[in-house]
Steps between C-alpha positions, in 0.01 A plus 500: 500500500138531423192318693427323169649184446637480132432848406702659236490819261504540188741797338593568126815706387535551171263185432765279653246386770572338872281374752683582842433287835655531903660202585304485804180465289576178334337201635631240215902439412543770177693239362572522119203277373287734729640821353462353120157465562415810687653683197323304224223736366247238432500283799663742782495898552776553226775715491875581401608354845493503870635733712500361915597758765739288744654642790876637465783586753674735239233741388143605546322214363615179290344379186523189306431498130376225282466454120136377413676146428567481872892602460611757743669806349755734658382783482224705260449869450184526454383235745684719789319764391186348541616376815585809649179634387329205673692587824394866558112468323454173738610703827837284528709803518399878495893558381534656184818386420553117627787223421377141362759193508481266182723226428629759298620747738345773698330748307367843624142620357373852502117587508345793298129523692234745357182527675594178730526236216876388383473611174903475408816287647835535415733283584878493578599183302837466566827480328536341166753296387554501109686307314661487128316394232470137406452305212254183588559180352165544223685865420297698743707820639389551841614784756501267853353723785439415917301706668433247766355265223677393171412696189601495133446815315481442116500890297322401204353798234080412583412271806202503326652297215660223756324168526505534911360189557760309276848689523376553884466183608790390280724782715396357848536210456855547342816246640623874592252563778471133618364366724256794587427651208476919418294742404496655195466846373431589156613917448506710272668885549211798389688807653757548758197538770291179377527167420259255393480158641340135479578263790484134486511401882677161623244321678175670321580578164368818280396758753377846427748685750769407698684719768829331534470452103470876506824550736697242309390672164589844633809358664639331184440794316646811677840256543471508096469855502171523343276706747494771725518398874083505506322317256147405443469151432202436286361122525161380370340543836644850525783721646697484740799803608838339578805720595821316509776661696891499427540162681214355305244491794146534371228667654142417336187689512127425331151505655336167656096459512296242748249267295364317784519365816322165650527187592589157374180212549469226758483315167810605350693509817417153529677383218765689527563333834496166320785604284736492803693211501403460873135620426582746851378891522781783478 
């Protein structure tokens, strides 16, 4: 906990961006109307999504994840990453290697620190669970993957020639994956040691990187037999390294960058106070 009420930093990784919070910070309800606007890049900070540190009784810290349209994910790669970074830069921890509970499981990260800044963080992702291949109702095949959150990996020839938007949206929202949705990965095989990957993210849409995307891409394709055991996987915000083991547990590693830190307004705070139904502070 800081001495700043409603303080927050802003990380990047791989452009998919977060703004991070303490619990204890908070002095409104982050109730989904609150976190909708927070996110909105015209008339709050903006970002990806939220990340709030919460206490936990099963690992080192707890965090809570939530989509920009105020849904609350399981679990995201990249946003643990920027969490963990958050946790050492911000003098939570001075452990280098530190467990985080999700609603997602309990993942393990591992800090790479050059010259005192977090400039890398792998993290253990955990098992995945693959499934066979499907055929969707509109004629979609789609490789289901969990990793803690659903995923549908579709191998296509160019992700660059999908319509993400469209066949994305059309995926999650798919009587398959009811009532929560998926998210979808659109992949595409370049060499045994690289893939290339669009996401389209349940919850946010087109994003330019995606960490469990990543794991469920690399997942989904070492069961096929297409890659080596590491692969890069190359999205539109950049790479990521993701080594799948024989039991299909992932472990993901890219760099993560701060862009800011500061403070949300009296004036801002004030209406976000108003969106709870019972008007309260957190």
């Amino acid at each position: 906990m800081s001495l700043r009420p409603d303080h927050f930093v802003k990380s990047h990784a791989l452009g998919n961006d977060y703004l991070v919070f303490d619990e204890g910070d908070l002095t409104f309800p982050l109730v989904p109307e609150a976190v909708r606007r927070i996110c909105d890049r015209r008339r709050g900070v903006g970002s990806d999504g939220i990340l709030l540190v919460v206490p936990s009784d099963q690992a080192d810290f707890g965090l809570r994840i939530f989509n920009p349209d105020g849904s609350e994910a399981e679990k995201s790669g990249n946003g643990l990453r920027i969490a963990a970074k958050y946790l050492y830069q911000h003098s939570r921890t001075n452990k280098e290697s530190l467990t985080i509970e999700t609603k997602g499981g309990i993942v393990r990260a591992h800090l790479k620190i050059i010259d005192w800044v977090v400039a890398n963080v792998s993290v253990e992702m955990g098992r995945a669970e693959v499934g066979p291949a499907e055929r969707l109702d509109a004629g979609t095949d789609v490789v289901p993957v969990n990793i803690g959150n659903p995923h549908a990996v579709v191998f296509v020839d160019d992700p660059n020639g999908v319509d993400v938007p469209a066949v994305g949206r059309r995926i999650e929202t798919d009587a398959r994956f009811a009532p929560g949705g998926v998210n979808v990965e659109f992949v595409s095989v370049e060499s045994r040691g690289a893939l290339n990957v669009r996401v389209w993210e349940r919850g946010a849409g087109e994003t330019p990187a995606s960490g469990t995307g990543a794991s469920a891409a690399a997942a989904a394709a070492s069961a096929a037999g297409k890659v080596d055991p590491g692969v890069i996987v190359k999205m539109p915000g950049g790479e990521l390294m993701a080594a799948v083991g024989p039991d299909f547990s992932v472990t993901l590693a890219g760099p993560v960058e701060e862009i800011m830190i500061g403070d949300l307004s009296a004036e801002l705070v004030s209406g976000l106070r108003a969106l709870s139904p019972s008007g309260n502070s957190g």
